[in-house]
C-alpha positions in Angstrom: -96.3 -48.0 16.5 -96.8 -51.7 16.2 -93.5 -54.1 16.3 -93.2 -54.1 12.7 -93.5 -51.0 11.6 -90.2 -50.1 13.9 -88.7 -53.0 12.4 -88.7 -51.3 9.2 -87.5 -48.0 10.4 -84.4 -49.5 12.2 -83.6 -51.2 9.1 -84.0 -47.9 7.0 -82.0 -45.8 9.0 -79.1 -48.6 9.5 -79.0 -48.9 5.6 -78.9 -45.0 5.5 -76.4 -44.5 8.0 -74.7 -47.3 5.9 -74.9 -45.8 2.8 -73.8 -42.5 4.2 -70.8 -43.1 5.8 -69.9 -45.5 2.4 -70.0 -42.4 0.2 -68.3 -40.5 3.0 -65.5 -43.1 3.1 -65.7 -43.3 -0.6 -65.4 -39.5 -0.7 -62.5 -39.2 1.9 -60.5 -41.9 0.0 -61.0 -40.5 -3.4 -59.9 -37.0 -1.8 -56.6 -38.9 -0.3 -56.0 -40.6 -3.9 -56.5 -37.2 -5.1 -53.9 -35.2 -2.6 -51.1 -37.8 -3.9 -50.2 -36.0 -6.6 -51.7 -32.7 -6.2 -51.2 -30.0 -3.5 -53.4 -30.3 -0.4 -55.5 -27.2 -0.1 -54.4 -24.1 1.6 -50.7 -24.7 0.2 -48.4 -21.7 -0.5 -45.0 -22.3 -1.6 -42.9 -19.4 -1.8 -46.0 -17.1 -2.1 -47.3 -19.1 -5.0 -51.0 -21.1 -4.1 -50.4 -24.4 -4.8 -53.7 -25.9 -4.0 -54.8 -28.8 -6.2 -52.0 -28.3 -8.5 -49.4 -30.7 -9.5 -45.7 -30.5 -9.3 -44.8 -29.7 -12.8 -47.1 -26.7 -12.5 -46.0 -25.9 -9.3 -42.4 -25.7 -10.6 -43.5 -23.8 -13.6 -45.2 -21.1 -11.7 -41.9 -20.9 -8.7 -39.4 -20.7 -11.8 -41.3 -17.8 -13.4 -41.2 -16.1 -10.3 -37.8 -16.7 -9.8 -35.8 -13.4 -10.8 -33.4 -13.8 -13.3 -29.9 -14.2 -11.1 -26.1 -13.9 -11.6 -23.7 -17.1 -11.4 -20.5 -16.3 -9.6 -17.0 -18.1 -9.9 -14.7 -17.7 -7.8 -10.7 -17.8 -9.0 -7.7 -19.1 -6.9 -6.9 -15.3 -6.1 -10.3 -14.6 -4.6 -11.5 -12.7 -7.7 -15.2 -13.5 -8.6 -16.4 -13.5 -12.2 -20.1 -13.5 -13.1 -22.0 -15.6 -15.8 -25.6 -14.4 -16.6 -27.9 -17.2 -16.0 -30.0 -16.1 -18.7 -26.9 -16.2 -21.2 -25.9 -19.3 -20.2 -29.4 -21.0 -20.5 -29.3 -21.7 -16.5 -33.2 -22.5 -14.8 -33.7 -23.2 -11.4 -35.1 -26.6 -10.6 -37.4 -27.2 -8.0 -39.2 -30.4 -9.2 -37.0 -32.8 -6.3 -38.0 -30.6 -3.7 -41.7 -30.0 -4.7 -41.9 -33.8 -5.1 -40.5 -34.5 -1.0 -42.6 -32.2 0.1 -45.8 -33.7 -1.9 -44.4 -37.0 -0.5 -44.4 -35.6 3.2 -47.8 -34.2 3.1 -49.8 -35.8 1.0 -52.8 -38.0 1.3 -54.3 -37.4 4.6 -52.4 -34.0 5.6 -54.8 -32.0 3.7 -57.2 -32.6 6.5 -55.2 -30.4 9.4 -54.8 -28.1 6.3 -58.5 -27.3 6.6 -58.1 -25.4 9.4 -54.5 -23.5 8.3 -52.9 -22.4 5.6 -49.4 -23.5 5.3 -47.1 -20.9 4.7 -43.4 -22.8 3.2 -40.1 -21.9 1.4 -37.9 -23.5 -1.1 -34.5 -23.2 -2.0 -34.0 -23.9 -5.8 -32.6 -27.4 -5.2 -30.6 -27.7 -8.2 -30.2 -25.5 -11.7 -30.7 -26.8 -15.1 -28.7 -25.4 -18.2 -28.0 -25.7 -21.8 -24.5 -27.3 -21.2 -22.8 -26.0 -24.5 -24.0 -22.4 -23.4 -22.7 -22.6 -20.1 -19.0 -23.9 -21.3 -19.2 -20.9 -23.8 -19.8 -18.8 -20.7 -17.0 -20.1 -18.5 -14.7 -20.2 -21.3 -15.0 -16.5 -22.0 -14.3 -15.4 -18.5 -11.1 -13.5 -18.6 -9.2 -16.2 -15.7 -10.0 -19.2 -18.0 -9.0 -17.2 -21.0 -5.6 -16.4 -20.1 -5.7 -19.7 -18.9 -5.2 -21.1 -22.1 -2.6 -18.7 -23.6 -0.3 -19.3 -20.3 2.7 -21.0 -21.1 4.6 -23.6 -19.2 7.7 -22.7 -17.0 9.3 -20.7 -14.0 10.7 -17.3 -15.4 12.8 -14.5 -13.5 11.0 -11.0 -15.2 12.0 -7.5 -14.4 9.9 -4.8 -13.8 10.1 -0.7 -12.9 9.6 -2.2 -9.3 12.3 -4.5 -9.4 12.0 -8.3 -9.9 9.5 -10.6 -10.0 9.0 -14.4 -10.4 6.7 -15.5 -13.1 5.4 -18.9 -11.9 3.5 -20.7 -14.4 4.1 -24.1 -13.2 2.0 -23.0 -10.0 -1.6 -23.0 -9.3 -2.6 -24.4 -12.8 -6.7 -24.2 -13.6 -7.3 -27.4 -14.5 -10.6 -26.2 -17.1 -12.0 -29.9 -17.8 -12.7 -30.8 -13.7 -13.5 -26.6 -13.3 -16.4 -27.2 -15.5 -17.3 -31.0 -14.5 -17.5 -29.0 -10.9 -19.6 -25.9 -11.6 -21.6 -27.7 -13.2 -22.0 -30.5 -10.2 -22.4 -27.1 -8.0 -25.2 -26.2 -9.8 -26.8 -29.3 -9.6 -26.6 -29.0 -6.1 -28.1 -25.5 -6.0 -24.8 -23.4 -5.9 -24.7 -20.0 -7.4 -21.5 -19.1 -5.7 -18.8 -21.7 -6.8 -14.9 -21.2 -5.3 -12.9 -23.3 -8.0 -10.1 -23.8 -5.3 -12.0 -25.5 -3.2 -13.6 -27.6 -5.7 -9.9 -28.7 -5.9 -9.4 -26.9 -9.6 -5.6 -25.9 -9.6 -3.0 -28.2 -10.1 1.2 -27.6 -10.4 3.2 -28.9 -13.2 6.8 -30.3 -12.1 9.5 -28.4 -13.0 12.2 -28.4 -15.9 16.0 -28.4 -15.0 15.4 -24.6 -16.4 12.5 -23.8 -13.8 14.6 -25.1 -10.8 17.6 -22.7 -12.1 15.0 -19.8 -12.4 13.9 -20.8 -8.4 17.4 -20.5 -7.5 17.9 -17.3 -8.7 14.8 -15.7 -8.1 15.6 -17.4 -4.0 18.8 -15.5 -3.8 17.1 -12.5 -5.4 15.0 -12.6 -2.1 17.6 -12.6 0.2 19.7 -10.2 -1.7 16.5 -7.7 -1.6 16.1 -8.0 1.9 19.7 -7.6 2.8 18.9 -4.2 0.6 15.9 -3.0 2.4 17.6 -3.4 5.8 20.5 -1.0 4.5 18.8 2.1 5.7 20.7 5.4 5.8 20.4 8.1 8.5 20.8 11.3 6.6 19.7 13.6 10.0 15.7 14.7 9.7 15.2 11.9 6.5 16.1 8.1 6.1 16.7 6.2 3.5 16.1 3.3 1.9 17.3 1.4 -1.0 14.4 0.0 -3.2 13.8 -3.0 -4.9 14.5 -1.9 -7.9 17.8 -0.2 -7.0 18.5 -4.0 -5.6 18.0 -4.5 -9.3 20.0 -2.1 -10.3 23.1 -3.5 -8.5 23.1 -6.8 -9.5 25.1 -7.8 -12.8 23.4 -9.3 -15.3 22.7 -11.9 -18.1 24.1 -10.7 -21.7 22.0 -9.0 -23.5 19.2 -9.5 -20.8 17.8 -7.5 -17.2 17.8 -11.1 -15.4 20.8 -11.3 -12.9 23.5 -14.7 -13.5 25.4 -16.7 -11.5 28.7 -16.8 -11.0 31.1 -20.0 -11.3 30.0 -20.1 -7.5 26.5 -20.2 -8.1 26.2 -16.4 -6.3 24.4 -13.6 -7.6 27.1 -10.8 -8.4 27.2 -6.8 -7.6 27.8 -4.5 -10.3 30.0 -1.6 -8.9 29.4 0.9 -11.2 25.6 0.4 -10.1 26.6 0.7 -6.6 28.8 4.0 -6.8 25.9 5.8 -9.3 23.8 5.2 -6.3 25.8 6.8 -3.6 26.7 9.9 -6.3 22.2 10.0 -6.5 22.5 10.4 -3.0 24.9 12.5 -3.0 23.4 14.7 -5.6 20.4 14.7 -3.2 22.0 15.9 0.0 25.4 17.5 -0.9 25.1 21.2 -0.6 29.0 22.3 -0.3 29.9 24.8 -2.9 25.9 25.3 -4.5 23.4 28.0 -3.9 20.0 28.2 -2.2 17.3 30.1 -1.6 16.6 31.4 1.7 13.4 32.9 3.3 15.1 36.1 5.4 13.5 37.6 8.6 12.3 40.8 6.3 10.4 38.7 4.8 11.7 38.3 0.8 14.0 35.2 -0.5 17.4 35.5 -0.7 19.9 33.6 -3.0 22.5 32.8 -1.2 26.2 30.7 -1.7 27.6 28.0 0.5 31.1 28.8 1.3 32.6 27.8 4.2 29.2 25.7 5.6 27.9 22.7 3.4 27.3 19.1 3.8 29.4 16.8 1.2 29.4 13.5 1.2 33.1 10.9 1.2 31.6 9.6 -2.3 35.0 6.7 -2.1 34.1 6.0 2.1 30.3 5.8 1.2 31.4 3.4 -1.8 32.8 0.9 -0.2 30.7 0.6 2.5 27.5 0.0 0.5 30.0 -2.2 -1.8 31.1 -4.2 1.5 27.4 -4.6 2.9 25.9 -5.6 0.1 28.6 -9.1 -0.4 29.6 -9.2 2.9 28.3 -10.7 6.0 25.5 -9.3 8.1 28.0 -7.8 10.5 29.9 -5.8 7.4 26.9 -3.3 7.4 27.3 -2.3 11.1 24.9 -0.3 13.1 22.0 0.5 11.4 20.8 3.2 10.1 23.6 3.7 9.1 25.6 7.2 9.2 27.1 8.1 6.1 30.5 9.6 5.9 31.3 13.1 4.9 34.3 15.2 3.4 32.1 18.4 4.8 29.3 18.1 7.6 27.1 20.6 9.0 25.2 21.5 12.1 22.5 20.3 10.8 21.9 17.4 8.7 19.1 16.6 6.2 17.7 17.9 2.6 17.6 21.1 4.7 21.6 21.3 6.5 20.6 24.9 8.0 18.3 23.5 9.8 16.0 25.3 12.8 19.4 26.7 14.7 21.3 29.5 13.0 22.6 33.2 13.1 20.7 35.4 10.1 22.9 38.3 9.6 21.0 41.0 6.8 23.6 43.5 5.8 21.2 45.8 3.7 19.1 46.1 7.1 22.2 46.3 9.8 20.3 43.4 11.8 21.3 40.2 13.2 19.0 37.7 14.3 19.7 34.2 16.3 17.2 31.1 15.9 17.4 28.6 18.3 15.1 25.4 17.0 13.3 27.3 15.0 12.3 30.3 17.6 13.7 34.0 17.3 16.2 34.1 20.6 18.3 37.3 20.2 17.9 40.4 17.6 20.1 43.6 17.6 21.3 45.9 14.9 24.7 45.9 13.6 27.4 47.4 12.2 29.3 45.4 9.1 32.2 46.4 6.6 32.7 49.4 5.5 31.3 49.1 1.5 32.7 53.0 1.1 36.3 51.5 1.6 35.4 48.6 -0.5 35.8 46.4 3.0 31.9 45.3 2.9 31.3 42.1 5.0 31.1 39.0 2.1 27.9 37.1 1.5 27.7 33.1 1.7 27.0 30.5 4.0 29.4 30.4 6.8 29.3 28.8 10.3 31.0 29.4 13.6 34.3 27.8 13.6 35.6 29.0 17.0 34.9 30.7 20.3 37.4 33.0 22.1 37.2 35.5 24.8 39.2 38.7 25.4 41.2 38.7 22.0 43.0 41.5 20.4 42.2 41.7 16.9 44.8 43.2 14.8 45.0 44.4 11.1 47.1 46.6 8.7 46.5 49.3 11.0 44.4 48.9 14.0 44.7 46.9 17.0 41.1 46.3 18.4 40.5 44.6 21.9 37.4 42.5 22.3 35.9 40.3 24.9 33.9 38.0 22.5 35.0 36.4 19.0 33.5 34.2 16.9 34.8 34.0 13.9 33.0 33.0 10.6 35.3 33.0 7.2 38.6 33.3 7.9 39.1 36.7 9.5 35.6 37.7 9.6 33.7 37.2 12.4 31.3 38.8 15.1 32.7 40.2 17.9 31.2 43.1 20.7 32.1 46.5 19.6 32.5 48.8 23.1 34.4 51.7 20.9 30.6 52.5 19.0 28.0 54.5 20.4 25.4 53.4 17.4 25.1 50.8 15.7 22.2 50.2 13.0 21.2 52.3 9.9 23.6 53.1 7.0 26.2 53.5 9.1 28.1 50.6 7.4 28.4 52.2 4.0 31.2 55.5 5.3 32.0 54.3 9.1 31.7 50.6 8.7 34.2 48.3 10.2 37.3 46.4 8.2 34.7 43.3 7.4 33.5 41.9 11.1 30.2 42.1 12.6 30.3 44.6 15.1 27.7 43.7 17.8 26.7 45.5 20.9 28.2 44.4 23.9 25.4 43.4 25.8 24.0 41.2 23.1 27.5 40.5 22.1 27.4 38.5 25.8 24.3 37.4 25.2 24.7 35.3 21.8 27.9 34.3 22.8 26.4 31.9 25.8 23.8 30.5 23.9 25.4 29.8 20.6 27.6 26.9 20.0 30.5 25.9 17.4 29.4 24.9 13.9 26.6 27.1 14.3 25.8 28.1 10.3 25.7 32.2 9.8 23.8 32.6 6.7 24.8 36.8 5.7 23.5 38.2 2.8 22.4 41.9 1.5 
């Protein structure tokens, strides 16, 4: 090839290399200028293809995918209350976001893209709404309601529970900054807004009336807690005094539940509120003199009559001390729980005053049985009063009032000698009985004794080591 001929050729192939890499460059810009306002290629954006589309599309396509969610406000208490986004006209938004990201990978990122596809996620950056939907919204949630209808002022209120301070000076919703804030959460992408610590309450000073309602609600407080610490050992139960029979005792306002203040600025007691507590306790506990049902070793229930055992409370003792306790010092209560007085204790105290410990004597069966905490120690047959002589042994609740050995026990006519006595109601008692050869049966009704128990003499022994004074006897047919 002659010198000019390869002239030519270089200069063709320069001006088509030339050309070439000017409609590349022409082609790689216009792709750039292209990629600056549209998604580079491969793009997913919360598993919607983005490629070659621009932001408002992209938005419009990630909102329709979005599913429809719940707003929730949260109240000073901690209670949350939801708004329907779709009632109150709220969108998501994700046009600032979309428009970064654009901004971060535009123009010549869609090259590495060309190789990968870019998997990415978005948060909804903000929300949109139709503001006079959303205030309709908020102002129908039941907090913001009542809200409105609350009224201004500290109040002392009673209730079945006792009493309670009504504070609506405290923890105010303010509802113009409430709203100026959920709507600022929103904007920040907030579905979850906490009004309290968006700094939404408020208090309102108080009135010379609200500082007088503090006051007495204050000493309320301590006068309830001086209460609750008056507990009452009745034996197996204890006792409390409520709030409300706090309540109870205090005097109060004319014509109103709210306790005053006397001309010393104190709360008072009411004593007529104090003693018709003690007599409800009383009522609760006091057994002397009453009947009760009781579930005999043959296995039926028995009615049977307290007469010499019972538990009755000193209503007058017990009066004053609650009285005393109640407006006097700390140390006017003494030790606590306190042991109530009594103008008749027995053995046992409690709702139940038998208790687990006691002698069972059944006269229709001729058997005597002795339960020590609530097991069966001894059992023997018996021999009671004679009910052919009209000298039958009397029913009730009785107890062990004394112990004696080696007594003589003497009558109208007879003259018995015994080694063991325990009497139970005045001259009745059980006692070892060496003169009978049998005991058990129907003996009692034509060879009965004049009223005792008459007990074996080996069990005799044996009951009279194991049981103690005050033991109750509970005897019944």
């Amino acid at each position: 090839m002659e010198f000019k001929d390869m002239k030519k050729l270089v200069r063709f192939l320069m001006i088509f290399l030339l050309g070439g890499l000017a409609v590349g460059a022409a082609l790689f810009f216009a792709l750039a200028m292209y990629y600056r306002n549209n998604f580079p290629v491969n793009t997913w954006i919360n598993g919607v293809y983005c490629t070659g589309k621009t932001v408002e599309q992209v938005n419009e396509e990630l909102v329709r995918a979005q599913e429809a969610s719940t707003l929730y406000v949260v109240d000073a208490e901690g209670s949350s209350w939801e708004i329907a986004m779709s009632a109150a006209d709220v969108r998501p938004d994700f046009t600032a976001d979309l428009k970064q990201y654009l901004k971060k990978n535009a123009t010549f990122y869609w090259l590495e893209n060309l190789q990968r596809s870019v998997q990415s996620e978005l948060s909804a950056a903000r929300y949109v709404t139709d503001e006079g939907k959303l205030q309709e919204c908020f102002d129908a949630l039941p907090f913001v309601a009542a809200e409105r209808e609350r009224i201004q002022g500290v109040f002392v209120r009673g209730s079945e529970n006792g009493y309670y301070l009504q504070d609506d000076n405290s923890m105010r919703l303010d509802r113009e900054k409430a709203f100026t804030y959920l709507k600022e959460c929103l904007s920040r992408g907030q579905t979850m807004i906490d009004l309290a610590e968006g700094g939404c309450y408020g208090n309102v000073p108080d009135s010379e009336a609200d500082l007088v309602q503090r006051k007495i609600w204050e000493q309320i407080c301590e006068f309830t807690d001086k209460c609750a610490r008056l507990a009452y050992d009745m034996g197996t139960e204890t006792v409390v005094i409520s709030d409300q029979d706090a309540a109870d005792f205090l005097e109060k306002q004319p014509g109103s539940d709210i306790p005053f203040l006397d001309g010393e600025g104190k709360l008072a007691v009411n004593e007529t509120a104090v003693r018709e507590w003690v007599e409800r306790l009383a009522s609760q506990y006091d057994t002397w003199g009453t009947e009760r049902e009781f579930e005999a070793t043959r296995g039926d229930t028995v009615t049977v009559k307290y007469v010499t055992y019972g538990t009755q409370l000193d209503m007058e003792a017990e009066t004053d001390y609650l009285l005393g306790a109640l407006v006097g010092t700390p140390e006017a209560a003494g030790t606590l729980p306190h042991v109530p007085a009594y103008s008749h204790q027995g053995y046992a105290r409690g709702l139940d005053d038998i208790g687990s410990t006691y002698i069972e004597i059944d006269m229709t069966e001729q058997k005597m049985y002795y339960y020590e905490d609530g097991e069966l120690a001894l059992e023997t047959d018996v021999v009671t009063g004679n009910t052919g002589r009209r000298m039958g042994t009397p029913q009730g609740i009785n107890f062990v009032y004394a112990k004696q050995r080696n007594r003589t026990l003497r009558g109208a006519n007879y003259a018995s000698f015994v080694k063991y006595w325990m009497p139970v109601k005045g001259n009745v008692g059980i006692h070892d009985a060496s003169w009978r050869a049998k005991f058990g049966g129907q003996i009692y009704k034509t060879n009965g004794s004049h009223g005792c128990i008459n007990t074996p003499s080996d069990k005799m022994s044996e009951l009279y080591e194991m049981v103690e004074v005050g033991t109750p006897v509970i005897m019944f047919y």
